[in-house]
DSSP file (Angstrom, degrees, kcal/mol; ACC not computed):
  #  RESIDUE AA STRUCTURE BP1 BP2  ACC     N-H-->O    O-->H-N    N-H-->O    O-->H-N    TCO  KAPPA ALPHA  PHI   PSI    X-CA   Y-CA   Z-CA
    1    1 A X              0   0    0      0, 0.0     3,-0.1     0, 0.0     9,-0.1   0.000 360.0 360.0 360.0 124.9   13.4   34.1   54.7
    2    2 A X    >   -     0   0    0      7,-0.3     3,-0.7     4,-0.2     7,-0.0  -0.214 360.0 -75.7 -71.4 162.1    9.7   33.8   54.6
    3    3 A X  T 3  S+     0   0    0      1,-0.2    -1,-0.1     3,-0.0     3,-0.1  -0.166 119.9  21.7 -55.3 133.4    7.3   33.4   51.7
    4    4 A X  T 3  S+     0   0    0      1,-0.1    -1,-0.2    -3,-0.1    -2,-0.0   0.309 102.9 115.6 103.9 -49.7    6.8   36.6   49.9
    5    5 A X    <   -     0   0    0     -3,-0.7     2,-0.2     1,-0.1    -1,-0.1  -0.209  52.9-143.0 -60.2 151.6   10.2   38.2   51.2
    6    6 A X    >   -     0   0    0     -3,-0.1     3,-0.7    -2,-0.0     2,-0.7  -0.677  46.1 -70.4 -93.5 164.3   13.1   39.3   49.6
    7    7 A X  T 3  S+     0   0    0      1,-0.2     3,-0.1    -2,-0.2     0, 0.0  -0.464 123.8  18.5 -65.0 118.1   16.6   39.0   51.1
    8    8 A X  T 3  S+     0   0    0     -2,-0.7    -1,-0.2     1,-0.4    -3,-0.0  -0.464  99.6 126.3 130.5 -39.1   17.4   41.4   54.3
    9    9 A X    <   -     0   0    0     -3,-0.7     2,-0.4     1,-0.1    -1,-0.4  -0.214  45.2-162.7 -56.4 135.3   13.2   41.7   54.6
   10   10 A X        -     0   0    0     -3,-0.1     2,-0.3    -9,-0.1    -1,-0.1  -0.679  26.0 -92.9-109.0 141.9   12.1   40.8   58.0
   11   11 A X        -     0   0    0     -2,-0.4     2,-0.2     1,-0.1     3,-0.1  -0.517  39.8-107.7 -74.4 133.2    8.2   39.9   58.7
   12   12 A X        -     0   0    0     -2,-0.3     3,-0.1     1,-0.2    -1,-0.1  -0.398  46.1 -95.4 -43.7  97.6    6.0   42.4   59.7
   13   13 A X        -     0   0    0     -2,-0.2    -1,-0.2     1,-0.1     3,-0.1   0.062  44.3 -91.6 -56.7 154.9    5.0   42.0   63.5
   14   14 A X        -     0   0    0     -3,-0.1    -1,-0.1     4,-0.0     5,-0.0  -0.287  56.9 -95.9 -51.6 122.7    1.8   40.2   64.6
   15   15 A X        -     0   0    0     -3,-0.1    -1,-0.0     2,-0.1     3,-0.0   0.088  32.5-117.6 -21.1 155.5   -0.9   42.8   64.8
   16   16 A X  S >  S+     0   0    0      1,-0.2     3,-1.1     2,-0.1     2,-0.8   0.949 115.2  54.8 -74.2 -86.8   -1.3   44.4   68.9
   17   17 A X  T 3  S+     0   0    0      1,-0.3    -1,-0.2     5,-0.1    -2,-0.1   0.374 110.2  43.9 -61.1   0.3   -5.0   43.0   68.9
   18   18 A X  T 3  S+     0   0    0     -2,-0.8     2,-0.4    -4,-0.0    -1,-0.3  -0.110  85.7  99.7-109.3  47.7   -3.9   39.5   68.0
   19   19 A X  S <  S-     0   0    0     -3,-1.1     4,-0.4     1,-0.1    -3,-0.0  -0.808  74.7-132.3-112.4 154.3   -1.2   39.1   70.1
   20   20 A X  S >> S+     0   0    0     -2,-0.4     4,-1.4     2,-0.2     3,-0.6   0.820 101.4  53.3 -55.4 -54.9   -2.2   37.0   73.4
   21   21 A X  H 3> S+     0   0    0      1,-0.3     4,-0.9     2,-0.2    -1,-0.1   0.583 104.3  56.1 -84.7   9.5   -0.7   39.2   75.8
   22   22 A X  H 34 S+     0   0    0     -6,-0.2    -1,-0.3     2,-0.2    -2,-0.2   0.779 109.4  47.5 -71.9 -47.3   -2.4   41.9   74.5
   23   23 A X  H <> S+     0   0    0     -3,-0.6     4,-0.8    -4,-0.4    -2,-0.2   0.427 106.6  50.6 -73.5 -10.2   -5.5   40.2   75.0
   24   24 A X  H  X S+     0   0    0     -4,-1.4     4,-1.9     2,-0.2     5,-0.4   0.883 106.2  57.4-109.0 -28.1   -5.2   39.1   78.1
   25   25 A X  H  < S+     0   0    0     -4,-0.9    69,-0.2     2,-0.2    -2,-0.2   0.450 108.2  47.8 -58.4   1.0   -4.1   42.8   79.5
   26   26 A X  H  > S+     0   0    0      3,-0.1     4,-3.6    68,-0.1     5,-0.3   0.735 118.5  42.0 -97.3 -44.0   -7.2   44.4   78.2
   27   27 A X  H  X S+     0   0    0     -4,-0.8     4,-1.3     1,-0.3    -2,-0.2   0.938 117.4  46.8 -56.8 -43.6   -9.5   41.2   79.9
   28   28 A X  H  < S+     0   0    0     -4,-1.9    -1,-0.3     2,-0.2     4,-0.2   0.586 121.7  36.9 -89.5  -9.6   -7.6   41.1   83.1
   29   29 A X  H  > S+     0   0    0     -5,-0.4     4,-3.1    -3,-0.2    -2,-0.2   0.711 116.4  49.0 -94.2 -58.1   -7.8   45.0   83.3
   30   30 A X  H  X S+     0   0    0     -4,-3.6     4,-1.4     2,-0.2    -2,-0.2   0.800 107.9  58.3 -58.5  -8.4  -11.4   45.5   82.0
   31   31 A X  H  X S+     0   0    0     -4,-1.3     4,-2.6    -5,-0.3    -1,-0.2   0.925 114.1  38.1 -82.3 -60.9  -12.5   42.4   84.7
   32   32 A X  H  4 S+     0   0    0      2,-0.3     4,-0.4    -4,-0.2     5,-0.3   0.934 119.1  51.6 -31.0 -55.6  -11.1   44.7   87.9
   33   33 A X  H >X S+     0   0    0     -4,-3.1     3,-1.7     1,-0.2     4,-1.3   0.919 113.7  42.2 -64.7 -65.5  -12.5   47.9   86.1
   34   34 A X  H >X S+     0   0    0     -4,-1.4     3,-2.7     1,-0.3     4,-2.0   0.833 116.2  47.0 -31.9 -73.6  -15.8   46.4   85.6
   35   35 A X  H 3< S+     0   0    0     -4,-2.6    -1,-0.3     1,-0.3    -2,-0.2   0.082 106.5  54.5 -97.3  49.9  -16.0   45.0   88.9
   36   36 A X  H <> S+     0   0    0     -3,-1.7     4,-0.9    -2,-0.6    -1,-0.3   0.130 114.7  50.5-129.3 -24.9  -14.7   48.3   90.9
   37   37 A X  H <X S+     0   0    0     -3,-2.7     4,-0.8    -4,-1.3    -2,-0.2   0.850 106.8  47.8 -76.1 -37.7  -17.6   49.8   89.0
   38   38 A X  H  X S+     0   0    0     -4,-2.0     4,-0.9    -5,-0.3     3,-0.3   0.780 110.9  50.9 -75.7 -31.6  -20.0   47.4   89.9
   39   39 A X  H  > S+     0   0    0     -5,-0.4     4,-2.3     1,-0.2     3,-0.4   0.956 109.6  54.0 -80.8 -24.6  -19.1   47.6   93.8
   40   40 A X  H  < S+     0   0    0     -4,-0.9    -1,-0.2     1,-0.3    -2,-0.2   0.556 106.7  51.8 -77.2  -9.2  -19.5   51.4   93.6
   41   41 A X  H  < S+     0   0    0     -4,-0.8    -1,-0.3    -3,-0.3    -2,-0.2   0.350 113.0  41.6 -21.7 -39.6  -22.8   51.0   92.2
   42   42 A X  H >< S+     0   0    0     -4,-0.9     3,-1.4    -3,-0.4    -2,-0.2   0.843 114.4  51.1 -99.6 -62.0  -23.8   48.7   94.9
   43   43 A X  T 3< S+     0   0    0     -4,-2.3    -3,-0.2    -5,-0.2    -2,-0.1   0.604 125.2  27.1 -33.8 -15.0  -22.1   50.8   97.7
   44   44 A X  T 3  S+     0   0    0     -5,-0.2    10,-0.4     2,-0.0     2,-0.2  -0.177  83.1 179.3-149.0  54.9  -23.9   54.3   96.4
   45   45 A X    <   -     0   0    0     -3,-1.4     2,-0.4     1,-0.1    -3,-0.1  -0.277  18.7-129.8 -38.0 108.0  -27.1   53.4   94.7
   46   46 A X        -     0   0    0     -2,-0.2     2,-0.3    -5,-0.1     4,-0.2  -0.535  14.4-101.3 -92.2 154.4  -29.1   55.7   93.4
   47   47 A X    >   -     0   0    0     -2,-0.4     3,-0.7     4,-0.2    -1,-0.1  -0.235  42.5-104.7 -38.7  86.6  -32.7   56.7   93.5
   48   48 A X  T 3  S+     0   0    0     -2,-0.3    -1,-0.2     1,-0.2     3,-0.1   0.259 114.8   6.3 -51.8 136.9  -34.9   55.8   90.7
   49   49 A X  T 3  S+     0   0    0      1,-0.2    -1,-0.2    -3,-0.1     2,-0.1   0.584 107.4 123.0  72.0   9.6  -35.4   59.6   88.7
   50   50 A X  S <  S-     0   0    0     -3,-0.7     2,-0.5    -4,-0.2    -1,-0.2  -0.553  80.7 -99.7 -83.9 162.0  -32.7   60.6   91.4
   51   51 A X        -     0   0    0     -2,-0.1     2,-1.6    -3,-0.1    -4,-0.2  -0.845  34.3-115.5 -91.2 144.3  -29.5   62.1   89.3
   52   52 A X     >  +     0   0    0     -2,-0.5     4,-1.5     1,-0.2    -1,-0.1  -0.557  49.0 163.6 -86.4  67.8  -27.0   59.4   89.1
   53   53 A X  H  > S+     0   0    0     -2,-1.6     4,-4.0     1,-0.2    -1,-0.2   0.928  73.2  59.3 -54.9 -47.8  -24.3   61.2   91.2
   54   54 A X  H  > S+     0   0    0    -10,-0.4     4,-2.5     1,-0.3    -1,-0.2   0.893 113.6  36.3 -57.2 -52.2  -22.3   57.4   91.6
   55   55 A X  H  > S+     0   0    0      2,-0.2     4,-1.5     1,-0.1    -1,-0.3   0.911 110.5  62.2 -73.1 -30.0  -21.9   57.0   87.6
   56   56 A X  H >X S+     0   0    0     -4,-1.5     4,-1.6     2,-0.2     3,-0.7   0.990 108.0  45.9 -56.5 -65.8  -21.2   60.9   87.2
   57   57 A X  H 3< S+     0   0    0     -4,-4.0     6,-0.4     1,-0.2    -1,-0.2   0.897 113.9  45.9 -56.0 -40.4  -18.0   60.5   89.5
   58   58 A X  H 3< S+     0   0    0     -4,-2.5     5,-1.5     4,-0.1    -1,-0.2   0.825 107.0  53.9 -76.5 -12.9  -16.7   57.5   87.9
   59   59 A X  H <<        0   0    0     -4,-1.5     5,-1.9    -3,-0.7    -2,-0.2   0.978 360.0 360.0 -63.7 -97.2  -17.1   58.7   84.3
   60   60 A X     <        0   0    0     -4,-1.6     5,-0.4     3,-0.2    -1,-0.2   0.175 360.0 360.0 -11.6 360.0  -15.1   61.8   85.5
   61        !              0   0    0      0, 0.0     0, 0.0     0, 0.0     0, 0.0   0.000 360.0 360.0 360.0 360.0    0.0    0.0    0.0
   62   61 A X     >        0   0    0      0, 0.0     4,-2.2     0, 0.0     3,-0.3   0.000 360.0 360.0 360.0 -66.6  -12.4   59.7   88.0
   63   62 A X  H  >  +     0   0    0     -5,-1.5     4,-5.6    -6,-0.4     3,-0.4   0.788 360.0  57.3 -28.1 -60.0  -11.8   57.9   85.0
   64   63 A X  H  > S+     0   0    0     -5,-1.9     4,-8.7     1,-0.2    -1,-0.2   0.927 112.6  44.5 -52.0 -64.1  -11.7   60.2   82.6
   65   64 A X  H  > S+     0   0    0     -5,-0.4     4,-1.5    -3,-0.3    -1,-0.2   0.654 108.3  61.1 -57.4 -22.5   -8.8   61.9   84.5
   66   65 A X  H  X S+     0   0    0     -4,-2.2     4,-2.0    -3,-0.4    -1,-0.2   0.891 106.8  41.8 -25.9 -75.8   -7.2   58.8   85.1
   67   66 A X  H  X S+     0   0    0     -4,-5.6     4,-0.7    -5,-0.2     5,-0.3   0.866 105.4  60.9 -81.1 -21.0   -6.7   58.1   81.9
   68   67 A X  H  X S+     0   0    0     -4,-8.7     4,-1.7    -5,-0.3    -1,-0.2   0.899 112.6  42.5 -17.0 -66.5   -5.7   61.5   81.1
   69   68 A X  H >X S+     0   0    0     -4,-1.5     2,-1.3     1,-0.2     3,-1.2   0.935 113.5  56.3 -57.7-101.4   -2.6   60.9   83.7
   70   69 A X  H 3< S+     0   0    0     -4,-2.0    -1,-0.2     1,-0.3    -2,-0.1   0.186 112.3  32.6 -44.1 -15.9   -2.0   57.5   82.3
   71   70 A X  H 3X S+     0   0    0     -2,-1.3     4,-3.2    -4,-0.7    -1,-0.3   0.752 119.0  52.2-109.2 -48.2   -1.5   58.1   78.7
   72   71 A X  H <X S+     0   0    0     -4,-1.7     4,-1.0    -3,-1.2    -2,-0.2   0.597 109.9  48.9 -65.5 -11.8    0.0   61.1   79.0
   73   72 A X  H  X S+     0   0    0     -4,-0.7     4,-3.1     2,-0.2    -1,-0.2   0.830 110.8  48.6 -82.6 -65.1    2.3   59.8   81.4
   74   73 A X  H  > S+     0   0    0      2,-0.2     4,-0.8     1,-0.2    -2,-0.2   0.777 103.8  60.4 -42.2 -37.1    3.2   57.0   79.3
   75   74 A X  H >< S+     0   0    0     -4,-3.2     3,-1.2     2,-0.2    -2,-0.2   0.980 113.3  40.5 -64.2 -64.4    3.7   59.3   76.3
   76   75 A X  H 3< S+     0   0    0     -4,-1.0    -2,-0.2     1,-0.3    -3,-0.1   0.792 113.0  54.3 -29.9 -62.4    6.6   61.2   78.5
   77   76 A X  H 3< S-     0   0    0     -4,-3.1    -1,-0.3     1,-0.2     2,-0.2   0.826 117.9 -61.6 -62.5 -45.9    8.0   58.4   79.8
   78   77 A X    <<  -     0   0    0     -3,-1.2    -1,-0.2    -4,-0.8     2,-0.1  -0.905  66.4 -37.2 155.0 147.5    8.9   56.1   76.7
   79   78 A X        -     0   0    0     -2,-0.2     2,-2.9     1,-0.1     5,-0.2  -0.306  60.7 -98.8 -67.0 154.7    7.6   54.3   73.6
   80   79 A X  S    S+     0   0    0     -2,-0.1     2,-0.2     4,-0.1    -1,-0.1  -0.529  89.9 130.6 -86.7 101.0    4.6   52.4   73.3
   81   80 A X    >>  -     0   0    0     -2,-2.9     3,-2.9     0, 0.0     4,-1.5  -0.767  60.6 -32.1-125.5 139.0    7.0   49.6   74.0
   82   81 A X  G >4 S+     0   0    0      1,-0.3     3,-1.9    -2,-0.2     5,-0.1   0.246 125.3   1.1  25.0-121.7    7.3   46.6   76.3
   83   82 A X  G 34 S+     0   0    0      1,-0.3    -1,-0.3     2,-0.2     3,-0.1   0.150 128.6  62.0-116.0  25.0    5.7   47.1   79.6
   84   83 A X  G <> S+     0   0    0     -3,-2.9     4,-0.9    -5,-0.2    -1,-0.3   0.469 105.5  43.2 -92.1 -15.4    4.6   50.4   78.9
   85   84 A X  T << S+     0   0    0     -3,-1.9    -2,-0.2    -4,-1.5    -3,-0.1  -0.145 118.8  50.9-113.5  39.8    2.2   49.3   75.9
   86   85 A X  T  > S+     0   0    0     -5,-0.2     4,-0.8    -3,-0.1    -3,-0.2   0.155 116.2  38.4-107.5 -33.6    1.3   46.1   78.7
   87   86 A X  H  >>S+     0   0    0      3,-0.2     4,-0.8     2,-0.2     5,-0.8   0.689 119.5  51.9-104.2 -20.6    0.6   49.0   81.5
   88   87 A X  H >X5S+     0   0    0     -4,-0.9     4,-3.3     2,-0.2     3,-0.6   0.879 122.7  28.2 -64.2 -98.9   -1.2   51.2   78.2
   89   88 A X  H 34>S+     0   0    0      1,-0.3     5,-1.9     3,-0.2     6,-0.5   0.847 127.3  44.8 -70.8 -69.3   -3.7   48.2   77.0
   90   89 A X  I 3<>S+     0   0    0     -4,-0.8     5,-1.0     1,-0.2    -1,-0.3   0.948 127.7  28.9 -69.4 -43.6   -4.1   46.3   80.7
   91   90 A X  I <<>S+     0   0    0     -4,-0.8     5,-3.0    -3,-0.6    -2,-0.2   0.853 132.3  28.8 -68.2 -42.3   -4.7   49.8   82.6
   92   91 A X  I  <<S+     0   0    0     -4,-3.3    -3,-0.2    -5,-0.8    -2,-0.1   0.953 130.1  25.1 -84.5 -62.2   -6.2   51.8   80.0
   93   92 A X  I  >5S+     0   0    0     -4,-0.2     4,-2.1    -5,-0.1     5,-0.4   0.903 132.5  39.2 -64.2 -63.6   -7.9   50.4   77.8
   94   93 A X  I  4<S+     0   0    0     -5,-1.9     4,-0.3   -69,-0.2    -3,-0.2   0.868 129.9  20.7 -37.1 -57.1   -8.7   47.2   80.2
   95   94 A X  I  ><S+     0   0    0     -5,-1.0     4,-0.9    -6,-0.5    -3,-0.2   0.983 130.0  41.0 -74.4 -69.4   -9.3   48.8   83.6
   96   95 A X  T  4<S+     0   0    0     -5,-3.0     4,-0.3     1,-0.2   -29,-0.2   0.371 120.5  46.2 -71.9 -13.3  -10.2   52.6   82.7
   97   96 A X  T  < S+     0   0    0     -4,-2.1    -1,-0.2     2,-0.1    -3,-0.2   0.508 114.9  42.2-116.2  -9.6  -12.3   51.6   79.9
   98   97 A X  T  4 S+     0   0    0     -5,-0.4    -2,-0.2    -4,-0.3    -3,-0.1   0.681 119.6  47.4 -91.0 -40.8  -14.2   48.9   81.5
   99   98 A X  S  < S+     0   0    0     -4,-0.9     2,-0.2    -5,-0.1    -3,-0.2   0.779 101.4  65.9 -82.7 -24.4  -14.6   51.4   84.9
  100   99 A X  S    S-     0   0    0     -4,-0.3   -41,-0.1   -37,-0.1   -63,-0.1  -0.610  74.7-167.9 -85.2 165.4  -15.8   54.9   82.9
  101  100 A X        +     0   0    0    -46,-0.2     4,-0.2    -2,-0.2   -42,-0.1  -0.580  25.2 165.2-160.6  98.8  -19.2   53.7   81.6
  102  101 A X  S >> S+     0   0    0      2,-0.2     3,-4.8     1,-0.2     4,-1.6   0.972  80.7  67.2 -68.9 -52.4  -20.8   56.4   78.8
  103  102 A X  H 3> S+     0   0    0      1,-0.3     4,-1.3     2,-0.3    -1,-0.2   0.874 102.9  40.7 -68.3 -63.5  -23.2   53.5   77.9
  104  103 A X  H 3> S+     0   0    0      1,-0.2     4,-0.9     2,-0.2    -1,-0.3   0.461 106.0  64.4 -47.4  -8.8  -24.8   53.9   81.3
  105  104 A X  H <> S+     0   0    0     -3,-4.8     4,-3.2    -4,-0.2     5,-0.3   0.929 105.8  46.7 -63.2 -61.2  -24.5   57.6   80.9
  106  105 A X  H  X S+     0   0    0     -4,-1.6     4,-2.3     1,-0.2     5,-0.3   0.916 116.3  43.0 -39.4 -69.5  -27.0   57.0   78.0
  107  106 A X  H >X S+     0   0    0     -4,-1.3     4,-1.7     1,-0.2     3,-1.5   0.835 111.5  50.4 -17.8 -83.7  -29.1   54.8   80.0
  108  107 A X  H 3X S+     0   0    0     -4,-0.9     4,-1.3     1,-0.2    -1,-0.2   0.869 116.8  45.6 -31.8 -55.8  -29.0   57.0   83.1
  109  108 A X  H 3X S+     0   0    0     -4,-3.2     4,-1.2     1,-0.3     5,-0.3   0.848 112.7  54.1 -70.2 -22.5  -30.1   60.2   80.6
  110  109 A X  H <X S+     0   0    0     -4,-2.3     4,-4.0    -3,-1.5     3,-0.4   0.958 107.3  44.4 -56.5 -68.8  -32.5   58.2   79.0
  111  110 A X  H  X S+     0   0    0     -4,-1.7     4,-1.0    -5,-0.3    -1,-0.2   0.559 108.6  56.7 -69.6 -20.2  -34.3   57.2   81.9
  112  111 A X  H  <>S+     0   0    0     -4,-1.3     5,-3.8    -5,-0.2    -1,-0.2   0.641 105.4  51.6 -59.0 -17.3  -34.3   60.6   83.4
  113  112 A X  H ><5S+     0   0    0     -4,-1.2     3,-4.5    -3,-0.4    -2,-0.2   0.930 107.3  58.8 -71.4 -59.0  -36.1   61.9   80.1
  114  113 A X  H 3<5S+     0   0    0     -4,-4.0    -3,-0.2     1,-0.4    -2,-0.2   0.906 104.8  50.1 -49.9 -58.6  -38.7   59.0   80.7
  115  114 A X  T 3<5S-     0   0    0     -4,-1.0    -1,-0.4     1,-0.2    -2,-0.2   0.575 116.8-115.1 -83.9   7.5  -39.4   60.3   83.8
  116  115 A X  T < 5 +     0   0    0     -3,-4.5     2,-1.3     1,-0.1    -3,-0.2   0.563  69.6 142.3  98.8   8.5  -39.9   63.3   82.7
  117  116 A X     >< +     0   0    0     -5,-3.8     4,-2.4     1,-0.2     5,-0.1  -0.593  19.7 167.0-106.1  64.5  -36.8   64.7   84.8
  118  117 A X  H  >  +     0   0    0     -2,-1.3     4,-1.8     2,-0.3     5,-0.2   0.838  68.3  51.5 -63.5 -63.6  -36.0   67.1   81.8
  119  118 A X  H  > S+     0   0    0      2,-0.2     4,-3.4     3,-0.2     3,-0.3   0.948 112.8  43.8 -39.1 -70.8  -33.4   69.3   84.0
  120  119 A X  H  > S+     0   0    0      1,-0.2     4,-1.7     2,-0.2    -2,-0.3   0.910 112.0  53.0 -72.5 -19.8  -31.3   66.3   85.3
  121  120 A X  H  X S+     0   0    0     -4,-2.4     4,-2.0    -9,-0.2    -1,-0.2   0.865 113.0  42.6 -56.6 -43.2  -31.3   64.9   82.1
  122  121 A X  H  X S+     0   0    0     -4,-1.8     4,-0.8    -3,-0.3     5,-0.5   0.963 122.6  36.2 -77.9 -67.5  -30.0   68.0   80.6
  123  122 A X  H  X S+     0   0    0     -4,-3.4     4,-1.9    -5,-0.2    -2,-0.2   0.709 117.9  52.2 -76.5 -14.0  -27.4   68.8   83.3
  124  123 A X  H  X S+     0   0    0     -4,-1.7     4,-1.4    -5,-0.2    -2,-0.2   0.978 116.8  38.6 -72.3 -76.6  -26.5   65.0   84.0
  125  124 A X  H  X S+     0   0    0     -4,-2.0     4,-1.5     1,-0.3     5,-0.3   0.901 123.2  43.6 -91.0 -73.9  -25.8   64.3   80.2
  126  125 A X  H  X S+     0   0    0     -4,-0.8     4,-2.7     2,-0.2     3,-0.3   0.841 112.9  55.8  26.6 -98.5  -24.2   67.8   79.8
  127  126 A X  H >X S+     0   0    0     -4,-1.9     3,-4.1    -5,-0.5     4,-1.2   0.862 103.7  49.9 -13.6 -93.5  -22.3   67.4   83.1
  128  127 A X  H 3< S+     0   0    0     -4,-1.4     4,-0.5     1,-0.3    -1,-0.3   0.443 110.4  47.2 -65.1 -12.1  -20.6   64.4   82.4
  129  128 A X  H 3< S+     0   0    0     -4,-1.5    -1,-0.3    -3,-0.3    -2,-0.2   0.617 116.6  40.9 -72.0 -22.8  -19.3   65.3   79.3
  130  129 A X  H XX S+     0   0    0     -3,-4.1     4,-2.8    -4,-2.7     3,-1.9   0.934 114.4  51.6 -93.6 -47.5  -18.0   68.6   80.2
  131  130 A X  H 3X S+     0   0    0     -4,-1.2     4,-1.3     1,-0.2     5,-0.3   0.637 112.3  54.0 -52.5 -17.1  -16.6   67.5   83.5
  132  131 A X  H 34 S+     0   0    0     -4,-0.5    -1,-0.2    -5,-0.4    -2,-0.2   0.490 100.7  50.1 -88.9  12.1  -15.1   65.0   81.6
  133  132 A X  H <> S+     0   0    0     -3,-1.9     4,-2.3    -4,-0.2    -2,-0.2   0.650 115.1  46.6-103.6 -66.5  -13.5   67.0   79.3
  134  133 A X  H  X S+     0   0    0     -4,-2.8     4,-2.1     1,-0.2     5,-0.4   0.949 109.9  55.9 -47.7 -67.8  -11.9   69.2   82.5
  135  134 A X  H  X>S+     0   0    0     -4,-1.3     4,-4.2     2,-0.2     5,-0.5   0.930 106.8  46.0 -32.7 -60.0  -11.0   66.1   84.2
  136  135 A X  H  >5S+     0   0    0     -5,-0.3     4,-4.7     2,-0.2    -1,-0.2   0.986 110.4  57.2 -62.0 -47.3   -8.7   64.6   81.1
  137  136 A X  H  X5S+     0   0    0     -4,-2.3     4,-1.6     1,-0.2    -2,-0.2   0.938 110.5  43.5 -43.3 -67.0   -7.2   68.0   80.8
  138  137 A X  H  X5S+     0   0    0     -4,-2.1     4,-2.5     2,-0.2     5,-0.3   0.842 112.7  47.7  -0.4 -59.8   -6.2   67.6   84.2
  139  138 A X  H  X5S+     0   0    0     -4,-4.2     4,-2.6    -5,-0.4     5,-0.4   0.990 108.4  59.1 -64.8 -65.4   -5.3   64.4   83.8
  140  139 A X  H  X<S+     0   0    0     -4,-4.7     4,-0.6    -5,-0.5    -2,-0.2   0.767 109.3  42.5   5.8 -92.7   -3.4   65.7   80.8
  141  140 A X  H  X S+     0   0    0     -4,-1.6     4,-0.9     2,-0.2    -1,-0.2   0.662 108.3  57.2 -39.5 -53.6   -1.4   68.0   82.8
  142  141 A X  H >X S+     0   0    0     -4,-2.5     3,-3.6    -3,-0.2     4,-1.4   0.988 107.7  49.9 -18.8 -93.9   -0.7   65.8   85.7
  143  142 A X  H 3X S+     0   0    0     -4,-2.6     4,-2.4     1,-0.3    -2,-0.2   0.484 110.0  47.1 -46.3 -19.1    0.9   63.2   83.4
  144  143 A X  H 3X S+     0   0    0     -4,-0.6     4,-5.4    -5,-0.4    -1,-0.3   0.883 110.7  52.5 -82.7 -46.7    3.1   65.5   81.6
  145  144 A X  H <X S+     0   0    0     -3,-3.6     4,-2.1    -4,-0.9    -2,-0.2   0.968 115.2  43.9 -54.0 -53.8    4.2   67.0   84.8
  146  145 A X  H >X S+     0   0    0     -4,-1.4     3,-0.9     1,-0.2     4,-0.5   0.981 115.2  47.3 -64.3 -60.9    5.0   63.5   86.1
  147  146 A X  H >X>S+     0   0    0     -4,-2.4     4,-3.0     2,-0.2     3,-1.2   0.868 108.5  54.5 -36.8 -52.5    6.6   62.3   83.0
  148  147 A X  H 3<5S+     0   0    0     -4,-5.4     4,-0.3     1,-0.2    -1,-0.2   0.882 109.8  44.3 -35.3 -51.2    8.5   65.0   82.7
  149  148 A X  H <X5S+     0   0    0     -4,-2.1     4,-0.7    -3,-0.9    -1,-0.2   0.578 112.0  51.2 -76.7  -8.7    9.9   64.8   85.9
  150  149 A X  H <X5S+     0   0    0     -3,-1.2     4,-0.6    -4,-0.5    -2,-0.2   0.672 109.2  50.8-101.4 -28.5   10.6   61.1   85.8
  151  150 A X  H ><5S+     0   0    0     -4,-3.0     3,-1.0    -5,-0.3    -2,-0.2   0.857 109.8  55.7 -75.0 -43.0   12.4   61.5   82.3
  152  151 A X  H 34<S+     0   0    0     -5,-0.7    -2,-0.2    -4,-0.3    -1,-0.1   0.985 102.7  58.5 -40.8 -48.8   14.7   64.6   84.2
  153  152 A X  H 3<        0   0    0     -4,-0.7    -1,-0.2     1,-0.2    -2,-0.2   0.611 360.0 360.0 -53.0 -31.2   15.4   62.2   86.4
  154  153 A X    <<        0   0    0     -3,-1.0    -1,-0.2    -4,-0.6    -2,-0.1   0.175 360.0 360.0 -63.5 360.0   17.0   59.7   83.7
């Protein structure tokens, strides 16, 4: 019996974000997402004042990704064991390292600067409504899959 406790009370588990292996599945996903963003960036550069088609799609992929990926997870099982490993290292770590909003700002920012008033608008726009469709998607997917993998059980 611990300090504090009464008899039969059990201690309270270590918070998720200070558990180790918690932390190291959001670092070892968010270094892979980050650098699968960064090679698709150098493989489809875009144009200075050009609209940032390359960020647009990964914001989106992502978006649906993680749609699938939670929603999948939800279906499947509690966020448990090596579903709340595949949740935190895929999801947060990977998918949250790979979409990059902050470089949406940027991007919209820097079209404004140039005066590119239209792509700014339909770029900033865009990616928030295509990323809205996309997680519904995603959504939907995952439920379908889950479903069917829990039928299966």
């Amino acid at each position: 019996m611990g300090p504090g406790l009464t008899e039969g009370e059990r201690p309270l588990p270590r918070a998720l974000h200070l558990r180790p292996s918690a932390l190291a599945a959001v670092a070892v996903g968010g270094l892979l997402g980050t650098s699968a963003r960064y090679g698709l960036g150098r493989w489809f550069p875009v144009e200075s004042g050009g609209w940032p088609v390359t960020t647009f799609a990964i914001n989106a992929l992502g978006a649906l990704l993680l749609g699938f990926l939670l929603e999948a997870l939800i279906r499947i099982g509690p966020d448990t064991s090596w579903r709340q490993v595949v949740r935190l290292g895929v999801g947060t770590g990977a998918l949250g390292s790979f979409t990059t909003y902050s470089a949406l700002a940027v991007d919209t920012d820097l079209l404004l600067r140039a005066g590119e008033l239209v792509a700014a608008a339909t770029y900033a726009l865009g990616t928030v409504l295509v990323g809205l469709l996309a997680t519904g998607i995603g959504v939907a997917l995952g439920a379908w899959f889950g479903s069917r993998r829990a039928a299966r059980r």
